[in-house]
N, C-alpha and C positions, 0 to 999 in steps of 0.2 A: 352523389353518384349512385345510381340504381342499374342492377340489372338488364330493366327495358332499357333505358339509355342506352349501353354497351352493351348489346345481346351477343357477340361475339367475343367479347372479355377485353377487346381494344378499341380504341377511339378511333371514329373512323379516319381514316387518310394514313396512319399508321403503319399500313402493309399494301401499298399497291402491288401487281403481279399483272402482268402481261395473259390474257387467255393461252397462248400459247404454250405457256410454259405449266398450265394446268393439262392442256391437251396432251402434252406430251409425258406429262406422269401419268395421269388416268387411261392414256391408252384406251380409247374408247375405239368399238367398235363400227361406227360411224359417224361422218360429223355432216351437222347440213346450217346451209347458211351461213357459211363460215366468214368470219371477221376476224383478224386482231385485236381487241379491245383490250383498254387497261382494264382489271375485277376490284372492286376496293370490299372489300370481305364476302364471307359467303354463309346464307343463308336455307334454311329449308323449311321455314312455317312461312307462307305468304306474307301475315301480319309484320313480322317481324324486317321484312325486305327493305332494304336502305339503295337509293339512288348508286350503281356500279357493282352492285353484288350479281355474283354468280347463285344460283337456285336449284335446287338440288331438289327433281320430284320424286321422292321415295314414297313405295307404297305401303302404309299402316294397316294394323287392324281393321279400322274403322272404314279409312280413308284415304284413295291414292292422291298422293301431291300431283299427278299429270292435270288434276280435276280444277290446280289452283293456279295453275303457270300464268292465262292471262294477268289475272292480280297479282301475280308476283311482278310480269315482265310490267303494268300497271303504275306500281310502285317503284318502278327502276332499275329492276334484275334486267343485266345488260345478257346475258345468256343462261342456259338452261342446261344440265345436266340430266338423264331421263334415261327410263330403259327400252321404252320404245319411240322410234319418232313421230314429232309432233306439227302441227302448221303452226308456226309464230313466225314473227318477225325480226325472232332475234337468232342467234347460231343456236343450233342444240349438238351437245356431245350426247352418242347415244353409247350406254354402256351396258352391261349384266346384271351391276346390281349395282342399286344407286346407295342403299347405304355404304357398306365398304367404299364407294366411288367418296363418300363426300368425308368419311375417315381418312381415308391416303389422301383426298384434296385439303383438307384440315391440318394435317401433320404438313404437310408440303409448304402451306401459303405461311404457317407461323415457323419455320425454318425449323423443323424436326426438335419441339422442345426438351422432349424429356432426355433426350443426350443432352441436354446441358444442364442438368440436378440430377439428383437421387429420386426418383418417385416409387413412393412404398405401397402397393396394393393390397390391400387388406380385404378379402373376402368370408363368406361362412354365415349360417343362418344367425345366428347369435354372436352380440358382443364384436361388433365389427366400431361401432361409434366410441364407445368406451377404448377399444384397442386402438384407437387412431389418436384420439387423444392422449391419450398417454405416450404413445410414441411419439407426437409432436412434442409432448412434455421433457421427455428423457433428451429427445436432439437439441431445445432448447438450452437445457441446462450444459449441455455440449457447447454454447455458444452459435450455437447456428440461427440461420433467417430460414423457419418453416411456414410454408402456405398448406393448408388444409383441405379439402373437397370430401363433404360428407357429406350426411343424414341433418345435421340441425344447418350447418350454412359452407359457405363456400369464403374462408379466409385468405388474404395476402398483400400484401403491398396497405395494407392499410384499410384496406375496404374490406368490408364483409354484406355479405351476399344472402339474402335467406334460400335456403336451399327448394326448387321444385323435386329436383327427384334426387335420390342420396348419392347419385351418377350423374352425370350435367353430362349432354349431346359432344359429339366430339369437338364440334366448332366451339362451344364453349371448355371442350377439357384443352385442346392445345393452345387456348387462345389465351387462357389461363395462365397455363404452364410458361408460355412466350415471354406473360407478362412477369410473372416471380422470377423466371431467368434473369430477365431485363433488369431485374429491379435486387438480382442479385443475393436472390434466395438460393438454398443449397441446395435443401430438399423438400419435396412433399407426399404428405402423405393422403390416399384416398383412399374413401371406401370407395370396392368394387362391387355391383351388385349384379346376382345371377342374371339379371335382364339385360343390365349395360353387355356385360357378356355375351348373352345369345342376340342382342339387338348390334353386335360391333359398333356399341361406342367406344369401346378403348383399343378398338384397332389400331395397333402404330405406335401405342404408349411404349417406351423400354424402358420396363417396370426392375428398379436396381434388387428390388424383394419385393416377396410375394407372401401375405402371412394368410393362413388357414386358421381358421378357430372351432369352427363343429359344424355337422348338418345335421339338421336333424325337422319333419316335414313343416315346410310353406312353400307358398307359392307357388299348391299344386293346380290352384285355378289358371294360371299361366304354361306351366311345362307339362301338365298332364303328369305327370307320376313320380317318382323320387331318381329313380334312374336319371329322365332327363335334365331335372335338376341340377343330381351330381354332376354327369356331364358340362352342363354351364360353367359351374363352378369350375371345374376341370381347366376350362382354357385359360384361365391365367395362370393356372403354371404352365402348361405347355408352350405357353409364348415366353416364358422367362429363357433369354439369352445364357451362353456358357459367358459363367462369372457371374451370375445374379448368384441372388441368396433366397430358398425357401426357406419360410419357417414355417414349422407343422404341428398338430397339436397332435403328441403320444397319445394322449388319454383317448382320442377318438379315433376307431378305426378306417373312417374313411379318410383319416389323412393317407393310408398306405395307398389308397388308389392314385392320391396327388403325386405324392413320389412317382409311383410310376409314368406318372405323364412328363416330367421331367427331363430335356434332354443330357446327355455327358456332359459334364464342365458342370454344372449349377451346382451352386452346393448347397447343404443339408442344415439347419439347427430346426434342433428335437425340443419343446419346450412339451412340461406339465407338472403332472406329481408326480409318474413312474418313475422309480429306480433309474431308467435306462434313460428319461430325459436328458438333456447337454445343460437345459435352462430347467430348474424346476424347484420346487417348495416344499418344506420338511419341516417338523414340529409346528404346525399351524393352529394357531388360537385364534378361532373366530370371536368377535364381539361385537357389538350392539353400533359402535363406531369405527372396527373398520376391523383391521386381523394384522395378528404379530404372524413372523413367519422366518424363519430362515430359509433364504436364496442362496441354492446351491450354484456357481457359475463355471466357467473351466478352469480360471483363475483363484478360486477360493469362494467362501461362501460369507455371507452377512447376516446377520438379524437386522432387522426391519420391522415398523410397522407400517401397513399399509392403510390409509386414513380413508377409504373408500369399502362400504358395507357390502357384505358376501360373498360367499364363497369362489361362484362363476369369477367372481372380480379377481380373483389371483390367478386362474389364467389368461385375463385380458394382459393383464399385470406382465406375467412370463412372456409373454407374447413380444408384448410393447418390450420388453428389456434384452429378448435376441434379436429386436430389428433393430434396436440401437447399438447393441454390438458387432452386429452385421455390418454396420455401417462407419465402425471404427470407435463409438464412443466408450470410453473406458467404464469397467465396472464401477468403480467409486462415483462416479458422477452419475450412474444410471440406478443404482440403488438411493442414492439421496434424491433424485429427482422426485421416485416413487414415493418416498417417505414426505413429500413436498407436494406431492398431488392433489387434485381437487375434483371429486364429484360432477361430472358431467351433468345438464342439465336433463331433466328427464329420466336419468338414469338411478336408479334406487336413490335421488334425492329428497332429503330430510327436506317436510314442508313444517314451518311453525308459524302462530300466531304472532301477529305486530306485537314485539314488545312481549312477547312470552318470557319467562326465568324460564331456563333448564332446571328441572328435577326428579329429585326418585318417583315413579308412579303415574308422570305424564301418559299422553298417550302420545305414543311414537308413532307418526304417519309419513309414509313415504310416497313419492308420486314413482312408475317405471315404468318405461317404452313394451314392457315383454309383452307379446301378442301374439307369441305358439307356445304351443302344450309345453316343449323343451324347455323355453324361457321361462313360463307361469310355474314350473314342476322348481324351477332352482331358486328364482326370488325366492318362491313361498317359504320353501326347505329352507333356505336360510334365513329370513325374518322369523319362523315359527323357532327355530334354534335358538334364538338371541332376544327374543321376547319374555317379559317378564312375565305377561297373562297369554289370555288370546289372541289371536290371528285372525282379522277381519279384511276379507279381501274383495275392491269394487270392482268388476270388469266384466267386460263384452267383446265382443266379436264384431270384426266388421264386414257389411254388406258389400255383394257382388266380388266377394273371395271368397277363397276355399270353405267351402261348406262340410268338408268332412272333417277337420280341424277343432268344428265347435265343442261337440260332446268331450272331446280327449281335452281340451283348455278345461274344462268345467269340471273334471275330472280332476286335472293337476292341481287345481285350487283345494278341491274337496277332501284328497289325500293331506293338506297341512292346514288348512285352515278352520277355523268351529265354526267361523260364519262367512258366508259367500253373500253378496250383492250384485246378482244377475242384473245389466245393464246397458245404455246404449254404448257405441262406440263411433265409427264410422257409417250409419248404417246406407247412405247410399239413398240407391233404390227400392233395397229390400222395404220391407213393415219389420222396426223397431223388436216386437213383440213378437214376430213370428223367428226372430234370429233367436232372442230368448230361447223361445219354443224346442231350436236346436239343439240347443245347449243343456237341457234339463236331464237329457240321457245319460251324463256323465257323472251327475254328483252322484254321492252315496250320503244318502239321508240322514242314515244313523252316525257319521264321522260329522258332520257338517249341516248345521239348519240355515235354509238357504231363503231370499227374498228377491221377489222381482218387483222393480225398479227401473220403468222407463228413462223417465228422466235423469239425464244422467247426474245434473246436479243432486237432485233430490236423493239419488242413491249412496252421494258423497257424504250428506246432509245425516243422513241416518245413519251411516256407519261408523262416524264421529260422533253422533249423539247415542247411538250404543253400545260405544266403548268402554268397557271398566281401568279405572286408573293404572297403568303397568300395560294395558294392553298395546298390540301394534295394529296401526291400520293403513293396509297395502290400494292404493288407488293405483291399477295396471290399465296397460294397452295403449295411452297416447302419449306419456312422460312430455316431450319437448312441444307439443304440437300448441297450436294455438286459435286452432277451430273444431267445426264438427261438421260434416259431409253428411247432409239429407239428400230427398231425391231433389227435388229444385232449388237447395238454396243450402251456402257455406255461412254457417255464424260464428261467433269470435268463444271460444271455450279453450279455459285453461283449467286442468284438473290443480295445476299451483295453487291459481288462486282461489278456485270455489274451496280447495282444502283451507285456504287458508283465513279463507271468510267462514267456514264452518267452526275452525279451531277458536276463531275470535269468539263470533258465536257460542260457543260452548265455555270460554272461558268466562262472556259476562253474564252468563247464565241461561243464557237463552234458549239454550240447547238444552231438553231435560232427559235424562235417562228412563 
């Protein structure tokens, strides 16, 4: 079962609905052509358009959907939802805005799902995928049936999904949600991301908690400036209902702006390290495999270790463990769940050699998703803490995003690492080397002797083959991904595995220092 199959998350025939009854939720402000017709799901990328779908022409960056109708109505869209009217041959509702129009039609046609589970919204520039997982983790160990919608795939009912965006369109979030209802799930949890946000894809979710983890600058190529950002981020709490649960991170200031978007009735858990947190951690030993810690809760406090490397990682940790007390699960079950945890992929995951022994003086390599200043600034600080020798870190920047982002990355690295390996990432459209170029402003020469390295294999290649025994060597910016974006053409690249054909390499000797 694949995604294109079910682009709508249900098999078709599943949910018929009368037009009418789309009409009279959407409330449109004109209707032309008008019919009756049965809809059997609903659509908004042409390609996508199955024989009885309704079609929804929203207009994008790029490209307005009014441009695609005939191939929609082509392909079998028995009517058209639109913001201005159009000549077809099928009915059109005309409305204000067809996104919002095809979120309230989404939530409508899969019968309001997320009133029937818990769905946990997790937002914040950093630490959203690691926090989600672990939150499914902790409700698991609660006994419960969790489906997921993230950054690496889209889990439930047995299927997994690879994920296109770390937010899936509304018609696939409710049609989703319909289906883990259906199938008897309790709760889920999603990442929410500031686009899904300003794009109203989660229009209509009733999200049972809403967790915040930090902001701090991306994806100023999209919102223009960090204000609008916050803002984005902003609206999921504001739509959180009296009786939801936030949860907020003390440590970072701009949770206080969250709070205040908050209506009366929602309530409040404060997770971090500060004294004043509800959820938070005290005597913290970091190590090379993961950190001892005692969890202070309202109920009493535990020691723990937490089997997942760095520091960032014990407030995903806090996080994940007030959203399952939020939701009823008891402290004893939610501190053994953490202590039970595992390493998200991509995420400060340990890459070793086939057939490697563990020992004193290896070289310790990790692959991690971190791809702003904020994230690159905390892996690094913590690998450089818990490393035997040096700190060798490969990473780049990617094309046709934020471009003032690069120097302050290259920066972050320079401040912990001795050796930096400027490199490709994403690049897009850009020229590979002129992204480089960006990024040179930041290091500081004298902390850090730096190399550029196009290729990004080749720069894995050498960082591993430069590494003194004890040393750590950090491969950032794609963790789970499993290609590389040029201007014409996606090829298959895993930083896993070229690490982990470099580490073979270097253990048969191939590799020479």
């Amino acid at each position: 079962m694949t995604d294109l199959a079910f682009p709508s998350g249900l098999p078709s025939g599943q949910g018929f609905m009368r037009l009418r009854e789309l009409r009279d939720c959407l409330q449109p402000r004109d209707v032309m052509r008008w019919r009756d017709l049965a809809v059997d799901g609903l659509a908004f990328h042409s390609a996508e358009v199955r024989p009885g779908n309704l079609f929804f022409a929203i207009r994008g960056a790029k490209n307005d959907g009014a441009v695609f109708v005939q191939q929609a109505i082509a392909r079998g869209a028995v009517a058209v939802v639109a913001e201005e009217p159009l000549s077809t041959t099928v009915p059109v509702l005309v409305v204000d805005n067809a996104r919002e129009a095809l979120a309230d039609a989404a939530r409508f046609y899969y019968r309001d799902p997320s009133r029937a589970l818990s769905v946990i919204g997790v937002t914040g520039t950093n630490g959203k995928t690691t926090t989600a997982h672990l939150i499914r983790t902790c409700l698991q160990a609660d006994r419960r049936q969790v489906g997921l919608l993230g950054t690496i795939a889209y889990e439930f009912g047995g299927r997994r999904i690879p994920a296109a965006n770390t937010t899936p369109d509304p018609v696939r979030i409710h049609g989703y949600l319909r289906e883990m209802a259906d199938r008897f799930a309790s709760a889920c949890v999603m990442e929410v991301s500031s686009h899904s946000l300003d794009q109203d894809r989660v229009r209509g979710v009733q999200f049972a908690v809403g967790v915040f983890t930090n902001l701090s600058q991306d994806h100023l190529d999209y919102h223009g400036d960090m204000r609008a950002y916050r803002a984005a981020k902003a609206r999921l709490f504001r739509a959180l209902e009296p009786g939801a649960t936030a949860v907020l991170n003390r440590d970072d200031p701009v949770s206080l702006a969250m709070a205040d978007e908050l209506q009366p009735g929602v309530n409040v858990i404060w997770y971090g390290l500060s004294p004043e947190a509800d959820i938070r951690a005290e005597n913290i030993e970091p190590g090379p495999d993961g950190t001892r810690m005692r969890m202070v809760m309202p109920n009493g406090a535990v020691e723990l270790f937490l089997p997942i490397v760095g520091a960032h990682n014990i407030e995903n940790a806090l996080a994940a463990a007030a959203s399952a007390l939020a939701l009823g699960a008891s402290e004893l079950t939610v501190a053994s769940a953490l202590e039970d945890a595992r390493a998200v992929p991509g995420r400060l995951e340990l890459v070793e050699a086939p057939g490697a022994i563990a020992r004193s003086g290896r070289v310790r390599t990790f692959v991690d998703y971190a791809h702003t200043p904020d994230a690159l600034e905390k892996v690094c600080a913590t690998l450089a803490g818990v490393s035997e020798g040096d700190l060798h870190v490969v990473f780049g920047c990617g094309g046709d995003r934020d471009r003032s982002k690069r120097a302050p990355m290259a920066a972050a690295v320079s401040r912990h690492a001795r050796y930096a390996y400027l490199t490709s990432d994403n690049p897009r459209s850009e020229d590979p080397a002129a992204i480089i170029t960006d990024m040179l402003p930041g290091l500081d020469g004298e902390r850090c002797e730096a190399f550029q390295v196009v290729d990004r294999a080749e720069a894995i290649r050498l960082a591993v083959q430069r590494a003194a025994p004890g040393d750590t060597v950090l491969i950032a910016g794609k963790g789970h991904e499993t290609y590389q974006v040029f201007k014409d053409s996606v090829v298959p690249f895993d930083d896993r595995l070229e690490a982990g054909r470099a580490l073979a390499a270097r253990e048969a000797g191939w590799l020479h220092r």
